[in-house]
HTML snippet that shows the backbone in 3Dmol.js (N, CA, C, O; Angstrom):
<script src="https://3Dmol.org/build/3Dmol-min.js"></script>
<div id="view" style="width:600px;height:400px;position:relative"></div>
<script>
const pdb = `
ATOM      1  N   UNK A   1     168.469  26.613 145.190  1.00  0.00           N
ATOM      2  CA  UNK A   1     168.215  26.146 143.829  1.00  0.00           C
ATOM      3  C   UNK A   1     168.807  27.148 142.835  1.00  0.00           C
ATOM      4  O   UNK A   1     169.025  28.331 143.095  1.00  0.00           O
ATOM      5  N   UNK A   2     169.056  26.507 141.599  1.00  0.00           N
ATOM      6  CA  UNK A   2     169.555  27.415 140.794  1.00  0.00           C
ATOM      7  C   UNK A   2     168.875  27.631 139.637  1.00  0.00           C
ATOM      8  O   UNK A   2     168.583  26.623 138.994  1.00  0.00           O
ATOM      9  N   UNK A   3     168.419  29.117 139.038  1.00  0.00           N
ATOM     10  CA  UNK A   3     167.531  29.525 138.022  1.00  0.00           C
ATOM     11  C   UNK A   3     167.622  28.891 137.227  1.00  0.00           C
ATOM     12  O   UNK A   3     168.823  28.846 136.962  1.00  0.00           O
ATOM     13  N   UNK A   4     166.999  28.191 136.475  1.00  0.00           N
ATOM     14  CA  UNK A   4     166.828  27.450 134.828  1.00  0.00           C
ATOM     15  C   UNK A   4     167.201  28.496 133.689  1.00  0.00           C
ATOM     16  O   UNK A   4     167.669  28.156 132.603  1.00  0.00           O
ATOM     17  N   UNK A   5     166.924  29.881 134.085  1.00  0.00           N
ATOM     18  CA  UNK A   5     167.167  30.968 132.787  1.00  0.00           C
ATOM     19  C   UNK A   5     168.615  31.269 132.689  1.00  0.00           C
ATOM     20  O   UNK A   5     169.503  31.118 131.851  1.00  0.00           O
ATOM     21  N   UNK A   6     168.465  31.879 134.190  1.00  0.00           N
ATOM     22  CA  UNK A   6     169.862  32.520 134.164  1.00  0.00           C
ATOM     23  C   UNK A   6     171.471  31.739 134.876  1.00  0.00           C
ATOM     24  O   UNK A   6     172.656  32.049 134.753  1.00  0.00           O
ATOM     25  N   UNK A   7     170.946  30.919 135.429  1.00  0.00           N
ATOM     26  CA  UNK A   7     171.762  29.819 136.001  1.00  0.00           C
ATOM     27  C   UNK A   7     172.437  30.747 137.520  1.00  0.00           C
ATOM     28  O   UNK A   7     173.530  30.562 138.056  1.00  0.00           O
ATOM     29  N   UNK A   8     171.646  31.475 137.809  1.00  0.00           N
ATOM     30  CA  UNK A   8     172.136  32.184 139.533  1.00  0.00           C
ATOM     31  C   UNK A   8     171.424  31.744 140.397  1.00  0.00           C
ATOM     32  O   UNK A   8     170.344  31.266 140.050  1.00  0.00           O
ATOM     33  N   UNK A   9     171.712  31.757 141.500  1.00  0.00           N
ATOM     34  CA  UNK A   9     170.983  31.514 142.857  1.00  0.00           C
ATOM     35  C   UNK A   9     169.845  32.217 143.019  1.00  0.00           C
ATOM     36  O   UNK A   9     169.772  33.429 142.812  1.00  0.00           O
ATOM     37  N   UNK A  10     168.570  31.244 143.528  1.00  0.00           N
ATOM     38  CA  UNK A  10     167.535  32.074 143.872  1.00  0.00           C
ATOM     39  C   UNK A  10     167.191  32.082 145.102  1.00  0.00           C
ATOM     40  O   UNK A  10     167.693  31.336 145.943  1.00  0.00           O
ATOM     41  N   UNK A  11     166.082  33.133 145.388  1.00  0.00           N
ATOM     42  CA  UNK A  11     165.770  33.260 146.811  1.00  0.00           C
ATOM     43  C   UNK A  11     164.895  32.437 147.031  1.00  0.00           C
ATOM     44  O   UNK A  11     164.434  31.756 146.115  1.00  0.00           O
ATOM     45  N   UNK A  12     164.516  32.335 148.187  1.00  0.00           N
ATOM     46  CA  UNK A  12     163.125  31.471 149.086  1.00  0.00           C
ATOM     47  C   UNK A  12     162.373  32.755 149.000  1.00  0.00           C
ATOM     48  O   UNK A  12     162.624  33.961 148.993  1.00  0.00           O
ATOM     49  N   UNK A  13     161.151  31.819 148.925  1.00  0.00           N
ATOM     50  CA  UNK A  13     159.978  32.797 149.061  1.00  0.00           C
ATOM     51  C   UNK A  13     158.934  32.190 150.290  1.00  0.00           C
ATOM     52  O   UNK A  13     157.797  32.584 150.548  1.00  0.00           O
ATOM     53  N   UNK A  14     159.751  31.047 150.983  1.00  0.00           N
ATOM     54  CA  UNK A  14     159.310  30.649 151.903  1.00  0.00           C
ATOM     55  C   UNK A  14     158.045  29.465 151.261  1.00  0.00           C
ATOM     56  O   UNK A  14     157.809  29.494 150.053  1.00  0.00           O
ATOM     57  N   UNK A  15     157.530  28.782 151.882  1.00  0.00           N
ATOM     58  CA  UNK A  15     157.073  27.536 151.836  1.00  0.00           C
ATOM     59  C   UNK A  15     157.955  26.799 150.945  1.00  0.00           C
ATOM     60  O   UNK A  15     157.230  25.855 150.632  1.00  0.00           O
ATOM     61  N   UNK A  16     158.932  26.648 150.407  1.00  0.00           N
ATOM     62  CA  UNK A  16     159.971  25.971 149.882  1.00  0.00           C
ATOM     63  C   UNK A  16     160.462  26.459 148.249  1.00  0.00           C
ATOM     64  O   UNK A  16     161.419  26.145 147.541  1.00  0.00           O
ATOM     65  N   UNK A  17     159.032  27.580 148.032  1.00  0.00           N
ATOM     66  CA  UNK A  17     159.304  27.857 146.721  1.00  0.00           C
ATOM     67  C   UNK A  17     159.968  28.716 146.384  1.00  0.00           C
ATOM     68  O   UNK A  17     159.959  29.609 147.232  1.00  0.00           O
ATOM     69  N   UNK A  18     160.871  29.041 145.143  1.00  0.00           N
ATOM     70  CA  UNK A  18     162.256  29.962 144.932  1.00  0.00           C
ATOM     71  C   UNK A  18     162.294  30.889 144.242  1.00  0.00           C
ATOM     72  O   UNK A  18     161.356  30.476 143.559  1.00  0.00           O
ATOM     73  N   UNK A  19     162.690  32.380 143.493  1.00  0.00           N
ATOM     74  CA  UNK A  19     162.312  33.430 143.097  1.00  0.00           C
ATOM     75  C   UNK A  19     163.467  33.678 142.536  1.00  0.00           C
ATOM     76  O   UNK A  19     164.444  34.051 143.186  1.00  0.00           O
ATOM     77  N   UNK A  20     163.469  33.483 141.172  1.00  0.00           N
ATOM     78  CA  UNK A  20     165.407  34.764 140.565  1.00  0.00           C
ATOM     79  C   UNK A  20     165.453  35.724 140.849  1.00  0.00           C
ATOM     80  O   UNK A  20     164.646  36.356 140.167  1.00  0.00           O
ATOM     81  N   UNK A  21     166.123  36.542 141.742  1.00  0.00           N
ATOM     82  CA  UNK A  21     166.090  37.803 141.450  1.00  0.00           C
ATOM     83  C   UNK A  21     166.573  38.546 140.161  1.00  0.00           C
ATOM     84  O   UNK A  21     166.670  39.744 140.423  1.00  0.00           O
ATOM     85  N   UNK A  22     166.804  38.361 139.278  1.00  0.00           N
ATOM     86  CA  UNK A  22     167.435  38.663 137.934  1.00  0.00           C
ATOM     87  C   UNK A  22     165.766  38.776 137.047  1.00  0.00           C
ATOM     88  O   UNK A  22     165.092  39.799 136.925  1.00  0.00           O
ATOM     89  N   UNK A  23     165.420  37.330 136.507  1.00  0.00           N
ATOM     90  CA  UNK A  23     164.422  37.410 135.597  1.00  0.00           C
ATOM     91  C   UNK A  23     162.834  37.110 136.249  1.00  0.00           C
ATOM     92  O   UNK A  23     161.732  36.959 135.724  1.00  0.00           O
ATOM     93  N   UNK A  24     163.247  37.110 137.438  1.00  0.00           N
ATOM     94  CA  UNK A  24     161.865  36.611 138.137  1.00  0.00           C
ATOM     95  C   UNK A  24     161.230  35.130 138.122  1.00  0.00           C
ATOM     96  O   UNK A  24     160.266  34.740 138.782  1.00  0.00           O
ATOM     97  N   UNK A  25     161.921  34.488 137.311  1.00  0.00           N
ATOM     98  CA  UNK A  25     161.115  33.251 137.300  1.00  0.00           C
ATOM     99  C   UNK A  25     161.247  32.590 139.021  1.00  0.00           C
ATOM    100  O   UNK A  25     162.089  32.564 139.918  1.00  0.00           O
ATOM    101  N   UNK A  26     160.002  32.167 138.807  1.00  0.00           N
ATOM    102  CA  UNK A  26     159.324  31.277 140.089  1.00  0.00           C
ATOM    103  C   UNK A  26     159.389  29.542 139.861  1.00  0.00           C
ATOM    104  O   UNK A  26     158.833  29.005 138.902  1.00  0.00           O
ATOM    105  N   UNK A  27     160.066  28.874 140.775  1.00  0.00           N
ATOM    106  CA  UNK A  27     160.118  26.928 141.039  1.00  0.00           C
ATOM    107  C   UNK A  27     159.620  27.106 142.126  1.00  0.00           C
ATOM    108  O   UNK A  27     160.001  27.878 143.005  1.00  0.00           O
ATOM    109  N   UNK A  28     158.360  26.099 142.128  1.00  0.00           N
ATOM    110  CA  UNK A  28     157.397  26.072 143.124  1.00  0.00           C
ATOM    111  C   UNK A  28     157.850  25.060 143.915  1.00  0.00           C
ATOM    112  O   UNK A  28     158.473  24.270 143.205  1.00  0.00           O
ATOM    113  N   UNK A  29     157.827  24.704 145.093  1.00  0.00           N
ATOM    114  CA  UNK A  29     158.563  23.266 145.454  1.00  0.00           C
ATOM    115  C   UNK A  29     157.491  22.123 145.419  1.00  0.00           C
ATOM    116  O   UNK A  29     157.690  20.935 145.672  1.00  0.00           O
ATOM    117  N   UNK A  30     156.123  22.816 144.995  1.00  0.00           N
ATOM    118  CA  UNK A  30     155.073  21.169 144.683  1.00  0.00           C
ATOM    119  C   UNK A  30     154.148  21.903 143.146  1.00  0.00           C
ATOM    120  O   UNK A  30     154.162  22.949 142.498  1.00  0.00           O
ATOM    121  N   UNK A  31     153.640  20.979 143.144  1.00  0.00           N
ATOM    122  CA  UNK A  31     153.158  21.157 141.324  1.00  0.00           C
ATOM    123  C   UNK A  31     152.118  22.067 142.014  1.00  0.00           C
ATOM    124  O   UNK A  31     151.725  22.101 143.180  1.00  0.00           O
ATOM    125  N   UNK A  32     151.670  23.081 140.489  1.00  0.00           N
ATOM    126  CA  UNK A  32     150.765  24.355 140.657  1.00  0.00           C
ATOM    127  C   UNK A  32     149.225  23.664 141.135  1.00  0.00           C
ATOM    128  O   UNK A  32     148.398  24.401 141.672  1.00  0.00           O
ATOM    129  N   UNK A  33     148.862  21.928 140.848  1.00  0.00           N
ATOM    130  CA  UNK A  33     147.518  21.548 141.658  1.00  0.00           C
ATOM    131  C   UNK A  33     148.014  21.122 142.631  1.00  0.00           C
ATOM    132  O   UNK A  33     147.127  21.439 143.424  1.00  0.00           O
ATOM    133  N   UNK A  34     149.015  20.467 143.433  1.00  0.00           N
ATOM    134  CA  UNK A  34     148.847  20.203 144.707  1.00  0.00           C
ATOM    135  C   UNK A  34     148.552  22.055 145.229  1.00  0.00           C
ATOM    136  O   UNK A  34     147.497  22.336 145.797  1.00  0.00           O
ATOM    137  N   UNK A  35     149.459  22.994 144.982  1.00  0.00           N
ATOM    138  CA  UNK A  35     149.212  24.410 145.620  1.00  0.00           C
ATOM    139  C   UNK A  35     147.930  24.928 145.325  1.00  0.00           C
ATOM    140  O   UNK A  35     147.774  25.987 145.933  1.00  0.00           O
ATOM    141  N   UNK A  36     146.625  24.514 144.417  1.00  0.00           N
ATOM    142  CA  UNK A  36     145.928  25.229 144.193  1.00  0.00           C
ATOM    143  C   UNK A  36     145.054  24.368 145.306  1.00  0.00           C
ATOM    144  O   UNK A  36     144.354  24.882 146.179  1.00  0.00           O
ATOM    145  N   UNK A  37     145.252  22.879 145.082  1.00  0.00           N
ATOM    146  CA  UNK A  37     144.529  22.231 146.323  1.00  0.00           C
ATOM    147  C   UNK A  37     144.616  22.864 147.797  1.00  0.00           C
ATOM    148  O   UNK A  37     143.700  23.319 148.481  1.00  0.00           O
ATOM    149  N   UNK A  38     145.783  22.776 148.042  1.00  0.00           N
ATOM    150  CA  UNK A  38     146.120  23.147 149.581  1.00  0.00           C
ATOM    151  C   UNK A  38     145.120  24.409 149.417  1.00  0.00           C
ATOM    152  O   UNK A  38     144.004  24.182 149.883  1.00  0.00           O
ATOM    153  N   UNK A  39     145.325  25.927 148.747  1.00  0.00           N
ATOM    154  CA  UNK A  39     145.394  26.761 148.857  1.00  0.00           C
ATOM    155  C   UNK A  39     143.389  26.605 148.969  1.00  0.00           C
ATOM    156  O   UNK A  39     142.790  27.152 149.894  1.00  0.00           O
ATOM    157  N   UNK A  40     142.681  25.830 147.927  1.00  0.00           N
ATOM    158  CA  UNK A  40     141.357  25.535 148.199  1.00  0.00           C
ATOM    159  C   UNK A  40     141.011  24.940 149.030  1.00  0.00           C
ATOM    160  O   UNK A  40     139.796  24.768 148.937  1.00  0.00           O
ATOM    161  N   UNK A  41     141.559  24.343 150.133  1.00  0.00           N
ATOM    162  CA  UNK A  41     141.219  23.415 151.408  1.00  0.00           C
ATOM    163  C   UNK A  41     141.212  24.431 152.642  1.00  0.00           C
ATOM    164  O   UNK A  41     140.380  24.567 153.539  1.00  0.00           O
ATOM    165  N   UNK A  42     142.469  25.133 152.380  1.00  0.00           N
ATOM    166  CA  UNK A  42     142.554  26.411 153.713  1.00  0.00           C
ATOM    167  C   UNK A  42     141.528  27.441 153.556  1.00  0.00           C
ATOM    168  O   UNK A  42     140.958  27.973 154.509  1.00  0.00           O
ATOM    169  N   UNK A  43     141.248  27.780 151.992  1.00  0.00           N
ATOM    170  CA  UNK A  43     140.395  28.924 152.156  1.00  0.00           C
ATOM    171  C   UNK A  43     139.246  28.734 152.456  1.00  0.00           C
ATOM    172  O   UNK A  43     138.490  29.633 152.824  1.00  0.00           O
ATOM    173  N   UNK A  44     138.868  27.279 152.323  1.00  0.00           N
ATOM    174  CA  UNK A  44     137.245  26.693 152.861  1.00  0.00           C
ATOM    175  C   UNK A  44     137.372  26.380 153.956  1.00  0.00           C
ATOM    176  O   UNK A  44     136.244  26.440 154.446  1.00  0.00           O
ATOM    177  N   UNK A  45     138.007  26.093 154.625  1.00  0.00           N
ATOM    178  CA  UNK A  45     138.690  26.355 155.851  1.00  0.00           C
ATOM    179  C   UNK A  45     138.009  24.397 156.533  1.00  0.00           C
ATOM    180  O   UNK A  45     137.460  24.061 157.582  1.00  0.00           O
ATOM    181  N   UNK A  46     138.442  23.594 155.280  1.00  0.00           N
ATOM    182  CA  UNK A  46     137.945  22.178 155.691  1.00  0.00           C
ATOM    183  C   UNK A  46     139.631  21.231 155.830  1.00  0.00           C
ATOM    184  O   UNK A  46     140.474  21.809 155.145  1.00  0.00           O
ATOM    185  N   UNK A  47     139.996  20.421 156.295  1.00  0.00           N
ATOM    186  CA  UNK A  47     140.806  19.864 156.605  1.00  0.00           C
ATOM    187  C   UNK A  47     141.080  18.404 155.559  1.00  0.00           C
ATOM    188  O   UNK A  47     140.205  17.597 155.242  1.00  0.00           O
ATOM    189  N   UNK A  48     142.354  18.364 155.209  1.00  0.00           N
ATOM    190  CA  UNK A  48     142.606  17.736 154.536  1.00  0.00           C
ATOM    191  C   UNK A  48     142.936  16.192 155.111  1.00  0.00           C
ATOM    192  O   UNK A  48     143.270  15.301 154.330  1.00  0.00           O
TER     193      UNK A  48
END
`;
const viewer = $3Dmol.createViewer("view");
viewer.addModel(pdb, "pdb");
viewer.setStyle({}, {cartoon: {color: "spectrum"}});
viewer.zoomTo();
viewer.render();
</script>
C-alpha cells in the first residue's frame, strides 16, 4: 500500500495492517471496531 501523506511504500505490520516508515501513519486493513471487537472477543477469551 501506499502512504496517503507521503505517497511511499509502507511496511506490514502483519495482520494486513501497514506502517510509513517516514511519518508513521498507520492503514489498518479492517475498521478500528471490527479490531477493537476481535481484540475484545480474544481477550475474553469467548469465540466469535
Amino acid at each position: 500500500m501506499i502512504c496517503p501523506e507521503c505517497e511511499i511504500s509502507m511496511e506490514s505490520m502483519g495482520y494486513g495492517d501497514e506502517k510509513c516508515p517516514k511519518c508513521n501513519h498507520i492503514e489498518y486493513s479492517e475498521s478500528e471496531e471490527a479490531f477493537e471487537n476481535r481484540m475484545n472477543t480474544t481477550s475474553k477469551g469467548k469465540d466469535k
